[in-house]
Every structure is written in structure tokens, then in C-alpha cells.
N, C-alpha and C positions, 0 to 999 in steps of 0.2 A: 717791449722786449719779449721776444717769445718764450713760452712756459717752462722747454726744455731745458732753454739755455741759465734762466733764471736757475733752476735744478741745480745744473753743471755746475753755475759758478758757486752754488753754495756747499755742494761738495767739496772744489776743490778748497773754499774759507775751510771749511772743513778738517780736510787732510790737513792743511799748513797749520792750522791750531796744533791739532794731533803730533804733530810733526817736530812745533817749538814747543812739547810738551805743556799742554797747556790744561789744562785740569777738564778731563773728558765733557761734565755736566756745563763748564762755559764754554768748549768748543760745540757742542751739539746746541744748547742754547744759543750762541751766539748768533751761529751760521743759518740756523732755522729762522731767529726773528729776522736776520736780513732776508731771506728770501719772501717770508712773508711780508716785508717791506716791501719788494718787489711787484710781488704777485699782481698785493692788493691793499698796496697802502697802507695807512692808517688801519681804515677797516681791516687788514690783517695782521695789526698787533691788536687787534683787541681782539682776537683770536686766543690770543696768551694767556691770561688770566682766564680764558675758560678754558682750554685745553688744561691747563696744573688742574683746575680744581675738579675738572671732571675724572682725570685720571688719577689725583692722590686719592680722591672719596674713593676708589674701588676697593670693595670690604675684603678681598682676595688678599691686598698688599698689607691688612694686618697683618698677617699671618709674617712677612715676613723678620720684621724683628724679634718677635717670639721666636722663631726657629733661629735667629740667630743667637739671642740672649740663653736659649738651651744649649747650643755649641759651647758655649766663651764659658757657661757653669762648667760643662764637664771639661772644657778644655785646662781648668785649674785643680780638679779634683784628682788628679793620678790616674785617672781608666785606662789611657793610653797606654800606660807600664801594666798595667792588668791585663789588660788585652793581649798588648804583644807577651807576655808572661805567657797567658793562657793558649795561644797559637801555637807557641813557639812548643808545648811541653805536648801537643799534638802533630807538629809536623817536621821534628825534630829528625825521625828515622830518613827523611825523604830528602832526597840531594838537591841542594839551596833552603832547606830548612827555615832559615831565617829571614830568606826574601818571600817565600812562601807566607811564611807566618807574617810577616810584614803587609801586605797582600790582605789575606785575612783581616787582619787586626784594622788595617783601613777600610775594608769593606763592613766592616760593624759601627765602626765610628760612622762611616757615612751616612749608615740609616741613622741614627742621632742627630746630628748639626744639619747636614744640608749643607755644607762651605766648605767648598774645596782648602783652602789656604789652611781653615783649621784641621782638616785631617792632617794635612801635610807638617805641621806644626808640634801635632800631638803624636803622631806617631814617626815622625823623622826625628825629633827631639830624642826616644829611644832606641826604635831600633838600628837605624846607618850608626852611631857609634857601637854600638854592639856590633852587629858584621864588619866595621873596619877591624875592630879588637880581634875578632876571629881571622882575619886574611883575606875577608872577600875585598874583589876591587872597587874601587872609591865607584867607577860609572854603576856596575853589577848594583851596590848598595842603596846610590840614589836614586836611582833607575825605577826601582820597585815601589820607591816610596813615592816618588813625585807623580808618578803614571799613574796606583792607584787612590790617590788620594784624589782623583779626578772624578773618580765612583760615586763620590757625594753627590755630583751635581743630578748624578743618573738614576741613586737608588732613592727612594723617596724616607724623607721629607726633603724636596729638593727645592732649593731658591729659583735655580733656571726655571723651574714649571708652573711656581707660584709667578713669574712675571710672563711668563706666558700666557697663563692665563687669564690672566689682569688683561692682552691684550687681544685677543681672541675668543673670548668667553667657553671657551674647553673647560668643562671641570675640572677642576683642582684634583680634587679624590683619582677622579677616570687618569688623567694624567702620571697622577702616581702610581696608578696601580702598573700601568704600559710600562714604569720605569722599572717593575720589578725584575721581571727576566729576562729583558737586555742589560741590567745589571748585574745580576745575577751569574750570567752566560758570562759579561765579560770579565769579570773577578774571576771564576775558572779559567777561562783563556790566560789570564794573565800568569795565575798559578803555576798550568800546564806549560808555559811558557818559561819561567824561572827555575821549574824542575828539569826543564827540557835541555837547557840551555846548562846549568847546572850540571848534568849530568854527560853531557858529550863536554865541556870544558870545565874539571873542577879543579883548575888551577884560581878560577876565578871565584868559587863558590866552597869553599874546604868542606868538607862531609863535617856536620855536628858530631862528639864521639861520647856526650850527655844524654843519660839513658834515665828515662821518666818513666815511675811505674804509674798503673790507672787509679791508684791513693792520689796519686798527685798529680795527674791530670781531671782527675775530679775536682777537686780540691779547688783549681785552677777557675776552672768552669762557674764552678760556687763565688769563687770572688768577683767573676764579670755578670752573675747571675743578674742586679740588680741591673744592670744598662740594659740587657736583653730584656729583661721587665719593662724599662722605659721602651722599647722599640714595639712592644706587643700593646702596651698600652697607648702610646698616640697612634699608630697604624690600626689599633684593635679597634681604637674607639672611632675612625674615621670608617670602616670598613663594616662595624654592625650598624653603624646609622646613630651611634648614638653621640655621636660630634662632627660637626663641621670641621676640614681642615686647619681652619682661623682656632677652633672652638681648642681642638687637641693640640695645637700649638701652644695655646695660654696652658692647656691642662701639663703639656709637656714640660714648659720653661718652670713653672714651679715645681713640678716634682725634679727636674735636676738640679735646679737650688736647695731641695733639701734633700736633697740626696749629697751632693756636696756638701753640705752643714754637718747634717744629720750622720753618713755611713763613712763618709770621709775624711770626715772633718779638717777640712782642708778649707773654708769658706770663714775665714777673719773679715776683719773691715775691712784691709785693706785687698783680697782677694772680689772682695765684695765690690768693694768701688770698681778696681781694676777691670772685674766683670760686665759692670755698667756704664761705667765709658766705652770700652771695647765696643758694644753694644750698639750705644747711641753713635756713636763715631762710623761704626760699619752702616747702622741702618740708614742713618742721615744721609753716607754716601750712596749711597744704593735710590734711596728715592728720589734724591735729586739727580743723579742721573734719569732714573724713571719719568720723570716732569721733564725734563730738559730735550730726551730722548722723543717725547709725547709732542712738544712743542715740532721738532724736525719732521716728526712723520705728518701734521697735520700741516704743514708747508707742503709734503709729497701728497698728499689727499687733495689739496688745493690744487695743485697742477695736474690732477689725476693720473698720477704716475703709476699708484696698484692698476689702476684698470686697461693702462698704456703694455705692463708688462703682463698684466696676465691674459689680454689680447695677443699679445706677439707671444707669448709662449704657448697656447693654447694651436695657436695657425700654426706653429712650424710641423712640420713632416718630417717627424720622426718620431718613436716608440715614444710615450712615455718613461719610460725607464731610462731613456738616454738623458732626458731632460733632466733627472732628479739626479743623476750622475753627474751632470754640469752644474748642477745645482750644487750639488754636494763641494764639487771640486773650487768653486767659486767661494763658499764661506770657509772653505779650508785656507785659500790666500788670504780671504780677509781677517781670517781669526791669529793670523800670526802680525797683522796689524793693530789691532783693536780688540781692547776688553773682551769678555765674554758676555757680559752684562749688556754693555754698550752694542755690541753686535746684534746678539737678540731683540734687542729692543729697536735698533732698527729696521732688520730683515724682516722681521714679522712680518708688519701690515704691508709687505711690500711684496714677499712670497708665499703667503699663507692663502689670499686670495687665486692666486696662480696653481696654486695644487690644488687646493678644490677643485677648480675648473677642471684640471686635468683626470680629476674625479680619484683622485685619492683621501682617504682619511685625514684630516685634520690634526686628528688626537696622533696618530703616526709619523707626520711629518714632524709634530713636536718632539717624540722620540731621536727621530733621524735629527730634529737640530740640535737637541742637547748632545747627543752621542759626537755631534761634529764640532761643539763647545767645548769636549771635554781633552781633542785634538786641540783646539787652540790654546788650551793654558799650558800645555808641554810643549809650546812650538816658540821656540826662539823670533823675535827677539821680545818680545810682552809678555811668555807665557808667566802670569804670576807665581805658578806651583814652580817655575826652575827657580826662583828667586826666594821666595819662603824655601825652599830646601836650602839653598845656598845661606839663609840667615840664621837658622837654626845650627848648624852643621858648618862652619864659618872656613874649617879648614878645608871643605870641597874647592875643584877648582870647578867653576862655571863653563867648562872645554868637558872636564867629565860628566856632567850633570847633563851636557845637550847628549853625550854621547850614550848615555846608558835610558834615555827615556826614547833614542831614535828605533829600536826595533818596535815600543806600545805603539807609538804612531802605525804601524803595519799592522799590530791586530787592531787596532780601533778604527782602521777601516775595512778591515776583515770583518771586524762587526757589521758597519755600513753596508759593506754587500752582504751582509746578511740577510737586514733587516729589510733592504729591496726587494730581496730573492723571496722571503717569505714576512709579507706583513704581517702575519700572526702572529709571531716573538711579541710585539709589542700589544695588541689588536683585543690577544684571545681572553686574558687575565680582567681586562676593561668590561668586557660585554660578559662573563662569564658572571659577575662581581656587581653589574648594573640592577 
């Protein structure tokens, strides 16, 4: 049977797993050992057991339950209400105040956890009932939250880059630094976007008429002072050299466990446990996927399928730039079929190769794939962040929720041609930093 078709058919096992909802890490497992039944027999399950072990040993994917077990501490500790507290008594004067601030408040959390679901958890939890209570509309409310709660993936410490680079050997550190100011950029976008929008319709957005003097917008500041400590401390300590990413992830995950104990006291045993099953139960899912994910691409290695597409993308005649636009537009369908995780860890070794070629940045194309990740968890019908909002916030109706996260989709590929038009967004902060 020829290589191609062997491919084909194990995509399409693939999709129809995907399809009768069948738990991502056995459909990608699955379909991968059958084709490398195919390929090469025998000899290509015993492929299997060394693709898991080569790719869980990668010292990069420590890093990632650390970064999650730092999320799920402060996701039990009240920051969330600190936060939005603190945004809100800054951006109170400005029309959508509260989506603003909401906005905010998930872009702080995001440099913390790294997981999109828990921003969306932690800070939808407070503020969408607070702007229903004030009259904003149900989409206007979720809209904000679900879209920026996306920003995790993008500002660092982020999960997407940590398995990125597990698969592509890109620095961890360089990776995150790239995520800075297309984070950055797109958190203002989103702002200017709520104020915008806010202010030519505030049927939809009622003007705040609570007036904060700078006692207590200090004040405010002072009580989310410590998490901002936690963000200067794992980013500080990765950025003077004096921790590895792995290294400030362990340093991280215990200072927000006793930060939680200790300034919140919000950490019992049973927050405790709660905390560490959470934990285990995310990380577990996540690397098995990662194994499973590893096992399918190393079926595409065997058919040489990287070097089948990044031949044919390389020979066609036209701009590079068109290509990465079709690129673009290609993981944008698939990301409203499949994980974010799962996606990634497919398309890597399959288009990371193919940009090189076509002689772009590595470290940039990772930027351009998270930022197009962060489109597929607000894209119906998997996007997970429309569904953690809809759980926290039980009385949204799932019709509002698509509807108010449909204009971010427009800026977050305003971002994309950004980031085209000028690689340095992401490029400049990496090598400046090196």
C-alpha cells in the first residue's frame, strides 16, 4: 500500500475517532499505531515505546505541571477578586469599565498559570456577574472574558510554548520572551476594542457612576502587589540567567502555594487536595496526549510526509507571505475541530519544517501558531474557553457566548497580519534578551 494513502487512511481513523468523541490521546494513539502497522509492520510498533520514552524524558515538559500546579494554587486563593477589584478601581472612568477591567485582570492572571480555561474560570467566576448586575449584555460580558482569557496561552509562562518546544528544540526562555508583545499589543487591542464598542453603543455597556479616589486605587494595587511579585520573580529569574524555565516553574509553583497558605489563607486540606488532583488530572491529560500526539507524527516521519510538504510548499510560486496566510487560514479550520494542544502537537513537525525552508524564523512561526491557538479555543464548536465560561456562569445562554467572542476573532487575526507584516513584534524582545 502506498505511503500516502496509508497517511490518508489514518487520518481519516482519525477524524471518525474525533468525531464519536472519543478521548483525543486514544484517537491519535490509535490511528498512529495503525498506520505504523501499515508502513512497517511490526518493526513499526516497536517504534512505540521508543517514540513515548524519547519524548516524555524531554526536561522542557517538566516545566509543564509546575506551571499548571501554580495556576490551580492561585486559582483557589481569591486573586481573581483582587484583580478584577484592582482594574476595575482603575478603569472605572472609561466606557465598558468593567469589560476593560476584566481584560486587564485576565491578562495578569495569564502571566501566572499559563491555562487558558483557568483564566477564564478565575476571572469569569467574578466579573460577567458583576457586569450582568450592572446592565451590560449577557454576549458584551462574556465576550471579554472568554477572548481574554486566551492571553494565557500567549503571554508567558505559557503551556502552548512549553510544548512547542519540546517539539522543535526553540528555547523555552526565547519563546517566551516573543510572547511578550504580541501579548501585550493584543490585550490593548482587546481593551481599545471594549472601550470602543462601549462607547458608540452603551445601551450595551452602562457608564460605571463609582468614583475611586488614588487611596484606593492604591490600596488596590497593594493587595494584588504579591502576584505581580510572583510574575517578576519566575519571569525575573528566567530572564537574568539565574533559572531555567523548568527551574522557575518549581520556584514558582511553591511560592504560590505559600502564598495561598501564608497571605490568603485560603489553602486547607481540602483546597490543598482539590489543588493537586486538579493538577495531576490536567498534567496526566496533557502528556498523554503529548505521547500519543508523538507516536502519530512519528507514523508522518516514516512516510516522510514533513519533507513531502515542505517540498511542495517550498516549489510553489508564490510570495512567501501568501503561503503563511494559507497556512494561517488552514489551522484556523482545524482549530475549531480539534484541541489546541492536540493541534499543536500535530502541525508542528509537519509545518515547522516547511517554514524554515521558506526561510522564516522558527521562534516566529511559533508566535503566529499560538496566536492562531488562541483563535481556536473561542471558535465554536470545541472552543474549550466558550464552555468553561458557559460552566462558571451557568445562566449564559451558549448563542450569547458565540456571539460576543465573534468580533476578538477579528482582532486576533488583525493581530496575525500583524505579526506577518512586521516579524519584529515577536523577533525583537528574543535576540535583544539573548
Amino acid at each position: 500500500m502506498a505511503d500516502g494513502l496509508v497517511v490518508g487512511l489514518a487520518v481519516v481513523v482519525l477524524v471518525v475517532l474525533i468525531g464519536l468523541r472519543t478521548p483525543i490521546f486514544v484517537a491519535l494513539g490509535l490511528s498512529g499505531v495503525l498506520g505504523l502497522l501499515a508502513l512497517d509492520g511490526w518493526r513499526g510498533i516497536e517504534l512505540v515505546p521508543l517514540a513515548l520514552n524519547a519524548q516524555l524524558q524531554e526536561y522542557a515538559l517538566v516545566a509543564a505541571p509546575l506551571y499548571i500546579l501554580l495556576g490551580e494554587a492561585l486559582a483557589v486563593s481569591g486573586l481573581g477578586r483582587d484583580l478584577f477589584a484592582a482594574a476595575h478601581r482603575w478603569f472605572t472612568r472609561v466606557p465598558g469599565g468593567l469589560g476593560a477591567s476584566a481584560v486587564a485582570s485576565s491578562t495578569v492572571f495569564g502571566a501566572m498559570s499559563g491555562v487558558s480555561i483557568s483564566s477564564v474560570a478565575v476571572i469569569g467566576r467574578m466579573a460577567v456577574p458583576e457586569m450582568l448586575e450592572r446592565g451590560y449584555r449577557p454576549a458584551f460580558a462574556s465576550g471579554s472574558v472568554a477572548a481574554s482569557g486566551a492571553l494565557a496561552m500567549l503571554i508567558p509562562p505559557s503551556l502552548m510554548f512549553i510544548l512547542y518546544s519540546s517539539i522543535t528544540g526553540e528555547s523555552t526562555a526565547a519563546l517566551f520572551a516573543g510572547g511578550i508583545v504580541p501579548g501585550l499589543l493584543l490585550s490593548a487591542m482587546m481593551i481599545a476594542y471594549v472601550v470602543g464598542r462601549a462607547s458608540l453603543r452603551p445601551t450595551e455597556a452602562p457608564r460605571d457612576t463609582e468614583v475611586f479616589d488614588w487611596g484606593q486605587r492604591l490600596r488596590a494595587l497593594g493587595a494584588v502587589a504579591p502576584a505581580l511579585g510572583l510574575v517578576v520573580l519566575v519571569l525575573g529569574s528566567i530572564y537574568t540567567g539565574f533559572a531555567t524555565p523548568t527551574e522557575a516553574a518549581a520556584v514558582g509553583a511553591l511560592a504560590a502555594l505559600v502564598m495561598t497558605a501564608v497571605l490568603y489563607r485560603a489553602l486547607g486540606w481540602a483546597e490543598l487536595r482539590s489543588v493537586l488532583t486538579s493538577t495531576a488530572a490536567v498534567g496526566a491529560s496533557i502528556l498523554a496526549i503529548v505521547g500519543a500526539a508523538y507516536v502519530f507524527t512519528q507514523m508522518l516521519v516514516l512516510a516522510r510526509i514533513p519533507d513531502t510538504v515542505s517540498d511542495f510548499v517550498v516549489g510553489l510560486d508564490v510570495p512567501p507571505w501568501v503561503v503563511m496566510v494559507a497556512i494561517m487560514v488552514v489551522l484556523l479550520v482545524l482549530g475549531c475541530l480539534v484541541d489546541a494542544a492536540s493541534l499543536l502537537l500535530v502541525v508542528t513537525p509537519i509545518l515547522e519544517p516547511a517554514v524554515s525552508d521558506l526561510g522564516y524564523d522558527p521562534l516566529w512561526f511559533g508566535v503566529l501558531l499560538v496566536v492562531n491557538l488562541e483563535m481556536a479555543v473561542i471558535t465554536p464548536p470545541v472552543g474549550l474557553n466558550l464552555y468553561t465560561m458557559k460552566s462558571v456562569v451557568p445562566e449564559l445562554d451558549m448563542a450569547e457566548i458565540f456571539r460576543g467572542v465573534a468580533p476578538y476573532l477579528l482582532i486576533e487575526a488583525a493581530l496575525l497580519g500583524l505579526l506577518i507584516a512586521v516579524p519584529e513584534l515577536a523577533t525583537f524582545l528574543p535576540g535583544l534578551l539573548s
